[in-house]
DOLOSE-201263 format. One record per residue (C-alpha): residue number from 1; residue in one letter; x, y, z. Coordinates in Angstrom, 2 decimals. Example, Ala and Ser with C-alpha at 12.3 -4.5 7.8 and 13.67 -1.06 7.14 Angstrom:
BEGIN
+--------+-------+---------+---------+---------+
: markol : lumke :       X :       Y :       Z :
+--------+-------+---------+---------+---------+
:      1 :     A :   12.30 :   -4.50 :    7.80 :
:      2 :     S :   13.67 :   -1.06 :    7.14 :
+--------+-------+---------+---------+---------+
This chain:
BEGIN
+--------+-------+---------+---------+---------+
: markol : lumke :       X :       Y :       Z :
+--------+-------+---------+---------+---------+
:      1 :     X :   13.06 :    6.21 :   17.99 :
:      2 :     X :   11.32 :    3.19 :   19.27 :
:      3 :     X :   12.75 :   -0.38 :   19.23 :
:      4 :     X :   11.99 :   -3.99 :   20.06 :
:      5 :     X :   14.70 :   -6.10 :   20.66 :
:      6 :     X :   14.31 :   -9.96 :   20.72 :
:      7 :     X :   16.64 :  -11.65 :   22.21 :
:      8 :     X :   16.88 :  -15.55 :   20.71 :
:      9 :     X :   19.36 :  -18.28 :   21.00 :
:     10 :     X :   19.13 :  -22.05 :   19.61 :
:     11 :     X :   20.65 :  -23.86 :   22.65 :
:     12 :     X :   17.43 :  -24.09 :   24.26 :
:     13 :     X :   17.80 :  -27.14 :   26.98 :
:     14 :     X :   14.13 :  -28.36 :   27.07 :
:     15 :     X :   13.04 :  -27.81 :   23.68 :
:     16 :     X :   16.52 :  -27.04 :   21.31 :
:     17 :     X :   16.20 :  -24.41 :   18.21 :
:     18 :     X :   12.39 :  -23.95 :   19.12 :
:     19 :     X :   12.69 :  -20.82 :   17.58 :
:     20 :     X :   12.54 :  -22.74 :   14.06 :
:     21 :     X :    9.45 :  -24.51 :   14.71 :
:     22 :     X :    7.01 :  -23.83 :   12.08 :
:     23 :     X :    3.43 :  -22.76 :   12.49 :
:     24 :     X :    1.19 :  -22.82 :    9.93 :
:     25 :     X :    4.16 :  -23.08 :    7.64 :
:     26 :     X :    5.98 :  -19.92 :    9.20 :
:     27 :     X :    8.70 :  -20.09 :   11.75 :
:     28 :     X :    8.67 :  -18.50 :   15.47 :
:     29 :     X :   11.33 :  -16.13 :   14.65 :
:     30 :     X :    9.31 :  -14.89 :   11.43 :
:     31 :     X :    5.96 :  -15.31 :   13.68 :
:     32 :     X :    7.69 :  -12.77 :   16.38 :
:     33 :     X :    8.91 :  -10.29 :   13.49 :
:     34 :     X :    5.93 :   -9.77 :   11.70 :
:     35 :     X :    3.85 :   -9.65 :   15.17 :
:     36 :     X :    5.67 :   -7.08 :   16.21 :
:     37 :     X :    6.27 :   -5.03 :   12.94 :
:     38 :     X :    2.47 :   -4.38 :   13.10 :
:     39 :     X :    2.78 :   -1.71 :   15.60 :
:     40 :     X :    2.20 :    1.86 :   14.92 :
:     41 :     X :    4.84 :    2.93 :   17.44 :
:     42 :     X :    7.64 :    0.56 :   16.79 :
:     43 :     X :   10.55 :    2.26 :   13.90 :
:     44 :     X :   12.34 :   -1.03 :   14.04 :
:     45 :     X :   12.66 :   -4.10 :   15.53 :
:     46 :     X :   16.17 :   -6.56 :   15.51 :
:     47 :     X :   17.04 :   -9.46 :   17.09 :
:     48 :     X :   19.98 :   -9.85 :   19.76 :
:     49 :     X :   21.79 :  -13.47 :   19.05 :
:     50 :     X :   24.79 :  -14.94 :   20.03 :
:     51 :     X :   28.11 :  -14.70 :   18.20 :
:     52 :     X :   29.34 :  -18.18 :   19.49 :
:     53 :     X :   29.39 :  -21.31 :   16.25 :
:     54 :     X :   26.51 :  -22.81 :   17.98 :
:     55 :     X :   24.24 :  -20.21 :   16.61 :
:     56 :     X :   25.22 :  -19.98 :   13.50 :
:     57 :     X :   22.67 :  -21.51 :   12.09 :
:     58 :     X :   21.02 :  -18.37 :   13.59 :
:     59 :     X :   22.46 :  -15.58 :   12.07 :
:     60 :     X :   22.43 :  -17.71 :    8.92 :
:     61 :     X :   18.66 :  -18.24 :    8.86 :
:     62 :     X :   17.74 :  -14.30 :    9.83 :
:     63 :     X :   20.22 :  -13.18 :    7.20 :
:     64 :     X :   18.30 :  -15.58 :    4.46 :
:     65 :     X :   15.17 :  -14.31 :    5.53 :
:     66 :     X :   16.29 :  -10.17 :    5.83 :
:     67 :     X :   15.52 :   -9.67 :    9.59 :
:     68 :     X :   17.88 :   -7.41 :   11.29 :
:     69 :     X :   19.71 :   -8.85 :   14.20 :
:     70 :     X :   22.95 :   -8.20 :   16.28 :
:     71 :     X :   25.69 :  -10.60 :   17.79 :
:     72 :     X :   27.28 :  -10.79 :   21.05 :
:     73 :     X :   27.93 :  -12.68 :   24.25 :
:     74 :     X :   25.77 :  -15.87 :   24.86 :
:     75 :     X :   25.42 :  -15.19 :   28.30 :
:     76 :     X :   25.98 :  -11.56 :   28.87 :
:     77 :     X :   22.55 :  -10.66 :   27.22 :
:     78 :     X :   22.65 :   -7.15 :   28.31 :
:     79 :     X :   25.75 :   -7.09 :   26.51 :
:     80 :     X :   23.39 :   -7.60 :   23.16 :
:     81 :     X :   21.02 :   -4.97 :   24.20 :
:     82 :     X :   23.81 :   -2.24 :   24.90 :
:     83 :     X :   25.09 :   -3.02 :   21.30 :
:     84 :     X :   21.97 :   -2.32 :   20.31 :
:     85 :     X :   21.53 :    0.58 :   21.87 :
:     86 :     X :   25.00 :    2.18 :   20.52 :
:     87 :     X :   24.14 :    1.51 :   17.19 :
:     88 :     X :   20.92 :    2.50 :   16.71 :
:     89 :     X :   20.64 :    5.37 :   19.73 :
:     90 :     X :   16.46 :    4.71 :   20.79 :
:     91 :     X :   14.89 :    6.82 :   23.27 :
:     92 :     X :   12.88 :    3.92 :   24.00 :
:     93 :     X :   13.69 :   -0.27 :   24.28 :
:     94 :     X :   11.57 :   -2.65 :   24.01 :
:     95 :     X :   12.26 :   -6.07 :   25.52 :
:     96 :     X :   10.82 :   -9.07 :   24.18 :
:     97 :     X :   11.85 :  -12.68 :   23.91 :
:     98 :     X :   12.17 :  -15.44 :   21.49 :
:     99 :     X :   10.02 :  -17.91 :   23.26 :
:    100 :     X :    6.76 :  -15.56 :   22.85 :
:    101 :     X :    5.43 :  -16.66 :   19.07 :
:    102 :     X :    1.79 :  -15.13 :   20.37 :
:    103 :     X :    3.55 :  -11.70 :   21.39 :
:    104 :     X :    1.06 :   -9.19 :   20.72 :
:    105 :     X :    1.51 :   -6.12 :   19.15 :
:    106 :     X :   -1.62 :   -4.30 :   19.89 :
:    107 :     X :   -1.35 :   -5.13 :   23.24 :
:    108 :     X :    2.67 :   -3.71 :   23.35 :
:    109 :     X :    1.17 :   -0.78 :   21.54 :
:    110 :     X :   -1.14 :    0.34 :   24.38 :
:    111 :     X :    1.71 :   -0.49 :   26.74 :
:    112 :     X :    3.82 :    1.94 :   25.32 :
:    113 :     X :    1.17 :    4.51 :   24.90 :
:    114 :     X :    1.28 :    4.75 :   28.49 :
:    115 :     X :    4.98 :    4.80 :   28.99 :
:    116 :     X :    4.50 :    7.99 :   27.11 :
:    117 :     X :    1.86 :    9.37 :   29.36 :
:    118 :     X :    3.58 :    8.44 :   32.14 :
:    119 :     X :    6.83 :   10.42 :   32.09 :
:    120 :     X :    8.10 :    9.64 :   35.39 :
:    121 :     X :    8.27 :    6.23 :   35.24 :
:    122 :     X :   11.65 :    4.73 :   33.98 :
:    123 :     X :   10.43 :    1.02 :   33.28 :
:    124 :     X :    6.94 :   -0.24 :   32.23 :
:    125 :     X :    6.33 :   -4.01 :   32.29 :
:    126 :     X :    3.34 :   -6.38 :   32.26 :
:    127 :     X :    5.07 :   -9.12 :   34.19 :
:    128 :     X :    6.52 :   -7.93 :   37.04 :
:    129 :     X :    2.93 :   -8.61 :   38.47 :
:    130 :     X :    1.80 :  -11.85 :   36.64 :
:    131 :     X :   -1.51 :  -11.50 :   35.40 :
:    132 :     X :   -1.17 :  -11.76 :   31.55 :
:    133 :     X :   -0.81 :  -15.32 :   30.39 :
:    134 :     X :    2.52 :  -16.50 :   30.24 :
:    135 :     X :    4.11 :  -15.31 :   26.58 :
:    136 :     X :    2.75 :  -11.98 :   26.11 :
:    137 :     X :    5.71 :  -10.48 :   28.09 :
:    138 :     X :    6.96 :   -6.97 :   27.47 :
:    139 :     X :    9.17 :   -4.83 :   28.96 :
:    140 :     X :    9.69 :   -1.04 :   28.16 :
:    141 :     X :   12.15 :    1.03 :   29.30 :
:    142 :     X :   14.38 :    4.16 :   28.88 :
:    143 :     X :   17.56 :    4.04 :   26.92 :
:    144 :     X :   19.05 :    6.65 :   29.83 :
:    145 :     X :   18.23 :    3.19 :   31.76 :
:    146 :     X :   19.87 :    0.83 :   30.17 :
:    147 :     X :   23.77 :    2.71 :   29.56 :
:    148 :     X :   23.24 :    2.58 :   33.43 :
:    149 :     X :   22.08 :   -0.98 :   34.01 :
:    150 :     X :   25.06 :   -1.66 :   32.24 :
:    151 :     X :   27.45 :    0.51 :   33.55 :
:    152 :     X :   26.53 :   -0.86 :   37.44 :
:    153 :     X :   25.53 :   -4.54 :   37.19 :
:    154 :     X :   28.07 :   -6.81 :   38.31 :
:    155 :     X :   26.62 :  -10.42 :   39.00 :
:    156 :     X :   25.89 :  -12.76 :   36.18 :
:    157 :     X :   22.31 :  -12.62 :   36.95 :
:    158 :     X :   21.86 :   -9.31 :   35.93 :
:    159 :     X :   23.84 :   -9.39 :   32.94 :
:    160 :     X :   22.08 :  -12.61 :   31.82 :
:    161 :     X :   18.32 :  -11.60 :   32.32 :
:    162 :     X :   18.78 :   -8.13 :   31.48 :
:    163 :     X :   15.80 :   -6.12 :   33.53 :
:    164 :     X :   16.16 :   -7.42 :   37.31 :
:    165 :     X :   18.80 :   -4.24 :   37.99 :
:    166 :     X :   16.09 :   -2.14 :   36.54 :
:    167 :     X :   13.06 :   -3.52 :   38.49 :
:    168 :     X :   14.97 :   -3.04 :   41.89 :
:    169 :     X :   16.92 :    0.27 :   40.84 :
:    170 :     X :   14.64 :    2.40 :   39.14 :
:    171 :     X :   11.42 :    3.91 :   38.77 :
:    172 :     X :    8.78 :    1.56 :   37.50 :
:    173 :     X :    5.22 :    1.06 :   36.37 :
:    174 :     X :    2.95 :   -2.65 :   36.87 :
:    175 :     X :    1.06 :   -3.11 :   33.80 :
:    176 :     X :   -2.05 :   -5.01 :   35.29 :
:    177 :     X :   -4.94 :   -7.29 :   33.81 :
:    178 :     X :   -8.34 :   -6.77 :   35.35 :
:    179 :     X :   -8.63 :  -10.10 :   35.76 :
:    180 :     X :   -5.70 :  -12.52 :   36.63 :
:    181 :     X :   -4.98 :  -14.80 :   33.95 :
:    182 :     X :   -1.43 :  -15.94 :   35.05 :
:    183 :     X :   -2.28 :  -19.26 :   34.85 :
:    184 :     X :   -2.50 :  -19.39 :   31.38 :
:    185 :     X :    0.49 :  -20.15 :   29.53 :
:    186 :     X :    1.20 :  -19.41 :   25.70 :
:    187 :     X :    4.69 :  -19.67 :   26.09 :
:    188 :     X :    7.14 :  -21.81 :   24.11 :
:    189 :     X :    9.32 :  -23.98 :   26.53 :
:    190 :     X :    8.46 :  -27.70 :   25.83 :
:    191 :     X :    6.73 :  -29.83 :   24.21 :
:    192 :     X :    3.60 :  -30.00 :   25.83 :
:    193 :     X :    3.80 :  -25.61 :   25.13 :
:    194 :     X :    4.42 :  -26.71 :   21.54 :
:    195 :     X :    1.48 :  -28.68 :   20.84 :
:    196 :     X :   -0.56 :  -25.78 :   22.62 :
:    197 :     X :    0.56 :  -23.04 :   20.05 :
:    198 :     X :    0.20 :  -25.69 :   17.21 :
:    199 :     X :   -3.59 :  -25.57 :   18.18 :
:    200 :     X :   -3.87 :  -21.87 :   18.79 :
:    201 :     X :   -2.54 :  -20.93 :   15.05 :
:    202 :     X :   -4.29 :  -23.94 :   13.36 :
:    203 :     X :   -7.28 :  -22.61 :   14.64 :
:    204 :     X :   -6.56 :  -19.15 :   13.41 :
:    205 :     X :   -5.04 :  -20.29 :   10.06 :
:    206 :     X :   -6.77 :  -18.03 :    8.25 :
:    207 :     X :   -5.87 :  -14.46 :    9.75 :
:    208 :     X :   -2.55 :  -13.64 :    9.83 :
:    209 :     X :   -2.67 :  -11.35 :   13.17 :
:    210 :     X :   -5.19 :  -12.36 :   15.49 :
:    211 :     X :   -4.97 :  -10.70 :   19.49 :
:    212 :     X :   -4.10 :  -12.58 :   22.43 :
:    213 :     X :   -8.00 :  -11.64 :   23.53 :
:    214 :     X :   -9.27 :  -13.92 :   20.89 :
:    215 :     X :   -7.23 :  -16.74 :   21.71 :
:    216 :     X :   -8.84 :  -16.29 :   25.34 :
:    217 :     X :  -12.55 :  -16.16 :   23.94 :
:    218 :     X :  -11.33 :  -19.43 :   22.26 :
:    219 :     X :  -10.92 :  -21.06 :   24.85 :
:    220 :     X :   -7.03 :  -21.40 :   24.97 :
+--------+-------+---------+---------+---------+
């Protein structure tokens, strides 16, 4: 089994409950779901939320809408993705994040492609290396990985961010762009990142999945 987990949370500082900003009359979380649920290698895909009052509103909204999702710490995030893990037993994690409405699934699809190839390497990641535009981030990794992530990390880091143990302890594999394109950014962090996406699926409003290639050769 292969699964995507998105972690989300509405206490964003900068820009609070991004996640329910609507594009093209869908919201990011329901953006992010459907993205993903595209892929041919994916069997599931659940959000990871927090169990505190604060996101409520949360765990109300994915409930109302059917998308499967998890609760646990706020802070201990890799507390969420062990949960996960127990429940649904994956041989294979996917890591993505609420902030990436442009996440793209065909692109995650050849990622994990060659994970499979690859059988030594323990991790797979397109941003440990920066040359993807900002908010097509994906991580892949081993469940054998994660029980030990958790089972060693200590500092708050760790536990918060989820992958840094992994990067520095284990076995892993650069996913690389031919051409840098790091300075791009498609992710969802402020305002300014708002009004960017607004464009990008206004201008695609009538295709439903459209690849982070095409937003390129649009000039975004």
């Amino acid at each position: 089994m292969i699964v995507a987990i998105v972690q989300a949370r509405v206490t964003s500082t900068r820009l609070p409950k991004k996640v329910f900003l609507r594009y093209n009359g869908v919201s990011v979380l329901e953006h992010i779901y459907s993205r993903l649920s595209q892929s041919k290698y994916l069997n599931k895909v659940i959000f990871a939320i927090p169990s505190n009052k604060k996101n409520m509103i949360l765990r109300n909204y994915l409930k109302k809408k059917d998308i499967p999702f998890i609760v646990g710490p706020e802070i201990n995030v890799l507390k969420r993705f062990y949960k996960v893990c127990k429940i649904l037993n994956p041989k294979i994690i996917i890591r993505v994040t609420a902030d990436c409405p442009l996440i793209d699934f065909k692109l995650m699809d050849n990622m994990i492609k060659k994970f499979l190839v690859k059988k030594k390497f323990d991790f797979l990641s397109n941003s440990i290396t920066r040359t993807y535009p900002d908010g097509l981030d994906i991580e892949i990794f081993k469940k054998e990985v994660l029980i030990k992530t958790f089972k060693k990390v200590k500092k708050k880091f760790d536990k918060e961010h989820v992958t840094p143990y992994m990067i520095r302890n284990f076995k892993c594999l650069d996913y690389k762009n031919k051409i840098d394109l790091s300075h791009k950014r498609w992710t969802l962090d402020t305002k300014k990142d708002h009004k960017k996406i607004f464009k990008i699926f206004k201008r695609f409003k009538e295709k439903n999945f459209f690849s982070w290639k095409e937003i390129l050769n649009h000039g975004f």
